[in-house]
N, C-alpha and C positions, 0 to 999 in steps of 0.2 A: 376464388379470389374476388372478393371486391369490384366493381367496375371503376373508374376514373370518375373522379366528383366533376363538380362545375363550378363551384366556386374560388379552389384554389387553384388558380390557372394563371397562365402568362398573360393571356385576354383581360385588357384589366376593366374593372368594375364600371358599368355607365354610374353617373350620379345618383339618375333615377332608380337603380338597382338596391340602394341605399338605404335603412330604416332613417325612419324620421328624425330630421333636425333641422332648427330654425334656420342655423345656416344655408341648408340646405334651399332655403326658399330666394337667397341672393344670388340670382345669375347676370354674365355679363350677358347685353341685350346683343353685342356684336361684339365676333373677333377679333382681336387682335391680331397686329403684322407677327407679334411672336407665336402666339399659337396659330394662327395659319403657320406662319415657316413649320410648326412644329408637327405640321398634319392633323391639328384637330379640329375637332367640329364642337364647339360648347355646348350651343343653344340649339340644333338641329335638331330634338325632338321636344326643347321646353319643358315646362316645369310639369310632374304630376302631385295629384294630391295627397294629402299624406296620408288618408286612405289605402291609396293605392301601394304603399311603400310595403316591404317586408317588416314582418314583426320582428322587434329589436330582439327580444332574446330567443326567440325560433331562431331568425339569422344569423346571430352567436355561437346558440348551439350546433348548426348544422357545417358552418364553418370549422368550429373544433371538431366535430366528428370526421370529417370529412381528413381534414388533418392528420388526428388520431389513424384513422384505418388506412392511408397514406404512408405512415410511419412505420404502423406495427404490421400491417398486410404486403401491399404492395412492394415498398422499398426492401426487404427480405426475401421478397419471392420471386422479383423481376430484375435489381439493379444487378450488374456486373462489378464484382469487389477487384478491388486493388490491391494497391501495395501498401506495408503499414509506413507512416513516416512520423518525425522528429518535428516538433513544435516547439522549442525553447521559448522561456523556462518551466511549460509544463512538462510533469514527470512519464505522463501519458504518452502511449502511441496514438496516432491518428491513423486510422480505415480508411483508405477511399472507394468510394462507391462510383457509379454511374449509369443511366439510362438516355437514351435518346424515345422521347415518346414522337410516333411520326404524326404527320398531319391527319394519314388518314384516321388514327388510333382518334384523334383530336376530334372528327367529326360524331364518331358515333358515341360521344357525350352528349345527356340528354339534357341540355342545355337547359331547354324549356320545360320539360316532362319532367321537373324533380322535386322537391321539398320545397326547395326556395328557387321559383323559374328565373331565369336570365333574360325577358323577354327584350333587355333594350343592348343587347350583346352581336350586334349583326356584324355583317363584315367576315374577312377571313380571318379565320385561326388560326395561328402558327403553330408549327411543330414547336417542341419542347426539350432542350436541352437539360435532362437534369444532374446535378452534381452533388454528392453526399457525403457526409464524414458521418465517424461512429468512434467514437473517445470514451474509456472508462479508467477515470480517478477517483481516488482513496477519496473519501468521505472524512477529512479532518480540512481543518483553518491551518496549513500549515504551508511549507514551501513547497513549490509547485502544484500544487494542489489547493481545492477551494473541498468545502461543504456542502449541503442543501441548503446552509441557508445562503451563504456569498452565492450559489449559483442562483436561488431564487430572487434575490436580492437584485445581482447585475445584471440578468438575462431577461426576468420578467418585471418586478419594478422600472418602472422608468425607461423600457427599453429603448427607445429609439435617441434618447438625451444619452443614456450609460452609452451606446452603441458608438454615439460623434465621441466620445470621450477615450473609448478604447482601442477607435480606427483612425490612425494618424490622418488618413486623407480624404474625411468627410469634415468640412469645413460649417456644415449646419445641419439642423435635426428639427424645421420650421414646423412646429405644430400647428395644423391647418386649425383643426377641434376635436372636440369628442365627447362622448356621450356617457360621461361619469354621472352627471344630474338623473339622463333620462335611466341608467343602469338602476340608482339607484329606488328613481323612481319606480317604476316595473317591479322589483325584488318588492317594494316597502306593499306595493298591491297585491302581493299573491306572489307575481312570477316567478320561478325558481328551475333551476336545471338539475335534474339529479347527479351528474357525474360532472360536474364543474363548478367551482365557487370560485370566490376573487377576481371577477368579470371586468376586464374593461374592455375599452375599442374607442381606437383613434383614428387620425388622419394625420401623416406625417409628410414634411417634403425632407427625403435624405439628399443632403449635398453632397458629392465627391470631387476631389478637385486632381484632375489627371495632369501628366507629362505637359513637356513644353510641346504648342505644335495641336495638341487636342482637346476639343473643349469640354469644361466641364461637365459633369452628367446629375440630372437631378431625377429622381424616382420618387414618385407619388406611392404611396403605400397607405393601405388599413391595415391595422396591428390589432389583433385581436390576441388577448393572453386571459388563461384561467389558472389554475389549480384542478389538476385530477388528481382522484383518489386521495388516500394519505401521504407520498411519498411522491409525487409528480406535478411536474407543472407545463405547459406547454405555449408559445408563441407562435403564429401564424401573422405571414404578412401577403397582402393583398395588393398586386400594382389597382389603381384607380385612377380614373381619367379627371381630373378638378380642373380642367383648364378655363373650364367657365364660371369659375364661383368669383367671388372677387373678395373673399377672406382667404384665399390662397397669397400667397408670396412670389415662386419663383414662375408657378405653372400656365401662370396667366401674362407674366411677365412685369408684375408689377414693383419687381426687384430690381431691373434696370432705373426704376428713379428713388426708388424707398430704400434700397439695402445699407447697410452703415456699415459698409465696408469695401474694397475694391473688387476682391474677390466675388463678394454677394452680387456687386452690382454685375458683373460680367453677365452677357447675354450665355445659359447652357442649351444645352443638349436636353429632351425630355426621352429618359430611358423607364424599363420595367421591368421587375425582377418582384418574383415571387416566393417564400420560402416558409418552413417550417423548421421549429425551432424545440424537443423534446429533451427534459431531463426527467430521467426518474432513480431511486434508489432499486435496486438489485437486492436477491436475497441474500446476496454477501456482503450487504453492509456499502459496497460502493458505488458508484453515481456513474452512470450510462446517458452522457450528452450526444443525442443527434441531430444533426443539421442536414437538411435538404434544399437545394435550392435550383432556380432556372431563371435565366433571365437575358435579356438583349439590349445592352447599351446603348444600340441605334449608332445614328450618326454615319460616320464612312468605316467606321473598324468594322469588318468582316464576321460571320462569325466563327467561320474557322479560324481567326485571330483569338476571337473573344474567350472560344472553347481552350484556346492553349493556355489562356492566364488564369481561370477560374480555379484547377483544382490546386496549385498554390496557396492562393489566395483566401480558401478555403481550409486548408491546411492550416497557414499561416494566423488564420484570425483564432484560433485555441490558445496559443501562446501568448496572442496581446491579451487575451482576456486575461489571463491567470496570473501574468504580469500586470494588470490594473488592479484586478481585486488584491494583490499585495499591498498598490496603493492607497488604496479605499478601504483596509482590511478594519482599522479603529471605526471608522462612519458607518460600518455594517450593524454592528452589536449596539449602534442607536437606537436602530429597528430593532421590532419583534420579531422571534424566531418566525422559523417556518412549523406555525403551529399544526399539530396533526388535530384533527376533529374527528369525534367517533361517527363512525358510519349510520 
């Protein structure tokens, strides 16, 4: 089996960890009372140069891979399976999976010693709660069920905007940036990945807005999504630390006086959650969606709290999707298929 990557982890990403972008060069010079409250350090190690950054599609691909062998290795050979459950209105059962990866599994990743080193990742590691589902639906545009393309479409298109749209309790999907220009640019010079096309990679702030009594929680995330092979497409998200940039929104707190709404304005919580997101067609014609995920809300909830509400929740989010894409089902066939390309 596989060792545990470094990239896709609960540790979320230094700035500096980051291929290059102009953004990248506006840091706040001093913290904030919100990010202090929120335990970060912006500027403590300052800006490097964009030399020194990881190459943008090396870091792309090592993330998907990383991912990929995450999915198809690890979570099959390690996770402890569940029970199947109901997701209304999809026609599908839901798998639940699970692992607890411990601290110390956590240390003997080679942080620094890999493809793409983590050299500005110090600090402690925390264990890893993971949680997993594993869904296989018919391969038609029909009730309860979606296609490859509605699944490519709502899951990878636009994920993090489709994402606020089809989870009642995420109130924003602030896109910090991302590196569509620089994707482009790299592919138009040569760069290319062999087992992935349809490249992006963002910066997202997802908003959630919880119960009365606790506060909101915001998650900094990189969303990185491609296309594998003919028949696959895959999403990864990345927690990352932006508390010092100052094209962020909530991370830095500059949404206590800019948000345009009451809600936005509210001082949150800065949580982190890391996840991977796999569909592919099957040789029988139908679509095998899995979801992996880990993450810590922070705040005062526990996580022994935390671990009771996740596999729900996870469960639960199959069925908003598949009930969205009902709603969405005429704006799909705007778009182009999900073209297959020969090998």
């Amino acid at each position: 089996m596989a060792p545990l990557g470094n990239l896709v982890r609960l540790h979320p990403l230094h700035i500096n960890e980051l291929p290059a972008h102009p953004a990248l060069d506006s840091l706040i010079s001093t913290p904030s009372e919100h990010t202090k409250s929120a335990g970060s350090s912006p500027s403590q190690a300052g800006k490097v140069d964009s030399s020194e950054r990881p190459n943008l599609i090396s870091f792309m691909e090592e993330v998907l891979d990383q991912a990929t062998i995450f999915v198809d290795d690890t979570l099959p050979a390690t996770f402890k399976e569940g029970g199947l459950k109901t997701s209304a209105p999809a026609t599908a059962k839901v798998r639940l999976l699970s692992r607890n990866i411990s601290m110390a599994e956590i240390q003997t990743i080679p942080w620094i010693n890999s493809s793409i080193p983590r050299n500005w990742s110090n600090g402690r590691k925390p264990a890893e709660a993971w949680f997993a589902r594993r869904s296989r639906h018919a391969n038609h545009s029909d009730e309860g069920t979606c296609d490859l393309d509605e699944f490519d479409f709502g899951l990878r298109h636009d994920h993090s905007k489709h994402e606020q749209e089809y989870t009642p309790d995420v109130f924003d999907s602030y896109r910090v940036l991302d590196w569509s220009e620089q994707i482009g640019s790299a592919i138009a010079n040569g760069s290319a990945i062999d087992n992935y096309r349809d490249l992006s990679m963002s910066i997202h702030e997802m908003c959630h807005k919880l119960p009365a009594m606790l506060s909101n929680r915001v998650f900094s995330v990189l969303v990185v999504t491609a296309k594998r092979g003919k028949h696959s497409f895959v999403v990864v998200q990345i927690p990352v630390d932006i508390s010092g940039l100052t094209v962020a929104m909530y991370s830095n707190g500059r949404n206590l006086h800019e948000g345009d709404s009451a809600v936005k304005r509210k001082k949150p919580v800065l949580g982190v959650y890391t996840s991977i997101e796999r569909c592919q067609m099957l040789p029988d014609q139908n679509i095998e969606w899995v979801m992996a995920t880990a993450s810590d809300a922070k705040g005062w909830l526990p996580m022994w709290a935390q671990k009771m509400g996740v596999p729900s929740a996870v469960v639960k989010d199959v069925g908003l999707f598949i009930g969205w894409v009902k709603t969405k089902r005429p704006f799909f066939r705007k778009d182009p298929p999900f073209i297959v390309h020969p090998s």
